[in-house]
C-alpha positions as CSV (number, residue, x, y, z in Angstrom):
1,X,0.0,0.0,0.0
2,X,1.4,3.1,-1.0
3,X,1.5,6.0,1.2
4,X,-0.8,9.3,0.2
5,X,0.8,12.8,0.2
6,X,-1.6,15.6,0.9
7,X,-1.3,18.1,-0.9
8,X,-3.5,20.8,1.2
9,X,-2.6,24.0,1.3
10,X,-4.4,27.0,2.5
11,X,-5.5,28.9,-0.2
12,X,-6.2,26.2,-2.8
13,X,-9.5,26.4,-4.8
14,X,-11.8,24.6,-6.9
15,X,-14.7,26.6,-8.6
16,X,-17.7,24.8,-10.5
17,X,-20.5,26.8,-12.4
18,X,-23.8,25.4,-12.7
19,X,-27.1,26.5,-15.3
20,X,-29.9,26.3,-12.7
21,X,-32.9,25.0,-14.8
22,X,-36.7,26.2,-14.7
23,X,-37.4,23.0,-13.3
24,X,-35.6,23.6,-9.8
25,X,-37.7,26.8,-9.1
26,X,-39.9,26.2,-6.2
27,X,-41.5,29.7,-5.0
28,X,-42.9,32.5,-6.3
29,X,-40.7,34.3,-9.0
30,X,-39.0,31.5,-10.0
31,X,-37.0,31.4,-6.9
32,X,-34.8,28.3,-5.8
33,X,-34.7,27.1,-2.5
34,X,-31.1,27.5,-0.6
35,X,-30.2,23.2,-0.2
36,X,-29.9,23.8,-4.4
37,X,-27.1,26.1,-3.2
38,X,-25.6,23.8,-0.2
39,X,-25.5,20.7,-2.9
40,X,-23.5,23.2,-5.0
41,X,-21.0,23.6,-2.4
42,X,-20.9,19.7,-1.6
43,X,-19.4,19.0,-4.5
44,X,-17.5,21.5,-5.2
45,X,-15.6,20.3,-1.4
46,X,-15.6,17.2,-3.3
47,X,-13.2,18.4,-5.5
48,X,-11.1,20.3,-2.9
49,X,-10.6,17.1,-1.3
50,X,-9.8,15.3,-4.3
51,X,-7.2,18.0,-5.3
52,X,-6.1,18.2,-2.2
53,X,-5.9,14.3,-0.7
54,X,-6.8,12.5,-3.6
55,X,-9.8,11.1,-1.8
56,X,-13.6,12.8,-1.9
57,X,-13.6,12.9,2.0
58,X,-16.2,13.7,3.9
59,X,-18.9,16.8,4.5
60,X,-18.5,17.0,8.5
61,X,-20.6,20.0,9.4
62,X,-21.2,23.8,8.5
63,X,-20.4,26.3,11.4
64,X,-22.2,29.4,9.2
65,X,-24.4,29.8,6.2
66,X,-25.9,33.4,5.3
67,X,-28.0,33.5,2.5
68,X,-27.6,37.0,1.1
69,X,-29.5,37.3,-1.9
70,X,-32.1,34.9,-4.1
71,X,-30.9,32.5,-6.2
72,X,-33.5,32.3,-9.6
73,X,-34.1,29.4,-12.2
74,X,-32.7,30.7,-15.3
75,X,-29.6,31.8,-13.2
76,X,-25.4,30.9,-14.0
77,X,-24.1,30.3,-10.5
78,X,-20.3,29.9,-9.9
79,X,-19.5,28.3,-6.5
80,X,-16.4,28.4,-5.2
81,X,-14.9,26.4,-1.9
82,X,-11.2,27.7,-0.3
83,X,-8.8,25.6,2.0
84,X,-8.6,28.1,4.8
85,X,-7.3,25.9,7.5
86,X,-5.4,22.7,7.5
87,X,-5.9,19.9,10.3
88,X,-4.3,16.6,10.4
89,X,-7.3,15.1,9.3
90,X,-9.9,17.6,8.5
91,X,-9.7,20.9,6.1
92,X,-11.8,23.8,7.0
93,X,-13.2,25.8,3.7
94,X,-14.9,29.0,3.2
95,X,-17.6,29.3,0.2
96,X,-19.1,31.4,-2.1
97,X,-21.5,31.2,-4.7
98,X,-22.2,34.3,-7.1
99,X,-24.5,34.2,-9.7
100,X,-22.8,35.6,-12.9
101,X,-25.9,35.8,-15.6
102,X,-29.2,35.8,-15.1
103,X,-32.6,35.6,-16.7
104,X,-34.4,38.0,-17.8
105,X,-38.4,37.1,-18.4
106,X,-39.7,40.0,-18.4
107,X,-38.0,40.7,-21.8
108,X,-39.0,37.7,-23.2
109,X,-38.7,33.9,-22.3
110,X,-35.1,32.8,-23.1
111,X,-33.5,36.8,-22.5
112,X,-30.8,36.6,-20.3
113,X,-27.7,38.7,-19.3
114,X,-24.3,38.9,-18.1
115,X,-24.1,40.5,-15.2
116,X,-21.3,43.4,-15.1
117,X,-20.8,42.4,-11.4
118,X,-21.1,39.1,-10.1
119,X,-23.8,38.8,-7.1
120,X,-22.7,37.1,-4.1
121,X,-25.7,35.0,-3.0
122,X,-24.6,32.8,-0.6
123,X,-21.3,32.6,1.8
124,X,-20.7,29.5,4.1
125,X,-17.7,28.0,6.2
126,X,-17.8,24.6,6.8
127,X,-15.4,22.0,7.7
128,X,-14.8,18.2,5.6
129,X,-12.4,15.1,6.9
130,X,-10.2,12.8,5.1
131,X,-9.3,9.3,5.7
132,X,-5.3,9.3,7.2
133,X,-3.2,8.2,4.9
């Protein structure tokens, strides 16, 4: 059995972007509950760990989620997750997720848009575990 060598570092990021689809809206104005938002940022930890430990570890707990704006079907959301602290076994990680374009119905039924600036949505710390090597 070969020995793993982690490679987590603070700082180190993985960043996914996602389409969310008319079909996830669940409220009023086309609006998308906040777990859509906290699966995002599962696997995008995934990843982290991956990169990090070459392993998909494992989602331990969240010590903070603020949902700051809505997140709409018809939206682009980037999600990003950030080592920020390094344990023996377990990585702490802040994330974001912005939504980038978004859709714009009331022009027509496809319009959409970049957005100049990116709209923070949702921010969240939480920490994930990996196997020792």
């Amino acid at each position: 059995m070969t020995q793993k060598m982690s490679r987590a570092t603070i700082g180190l990021t993985a960043t996914h972007r996602r389409y969310v689809p008319y079909s996830h809206a669940h409220y009023a104005g086309n609006l998308v509950d906040g777990a859509y938002v906290l699966g995002l940022f599962g696997d995008v930890a995934t990843e982290v760990c991956i990169q990090a430990d070459g392993d998909e570890g494992l989602f331990a707990s969240y010590s903070d989620v603020q949902f700051l704006q809505p997140l709409r079907a018809g939206d682009v959301v980037e999600v990003k997750a950030t080592i920020s602290r390094v344990g023996n076994r377990s990585r702490e990680l802040e994330f974001v997720a912005t939504v980038v374009c978004r859709g714009r119905t009331e022009l027509s039924e496809s319009a959409a848009e970049v957005l100049a600036e990116p709209l923070v949505i949702t921010r969240a710390t939480g920490t994930v575990v990996v196997p020792v090597a």
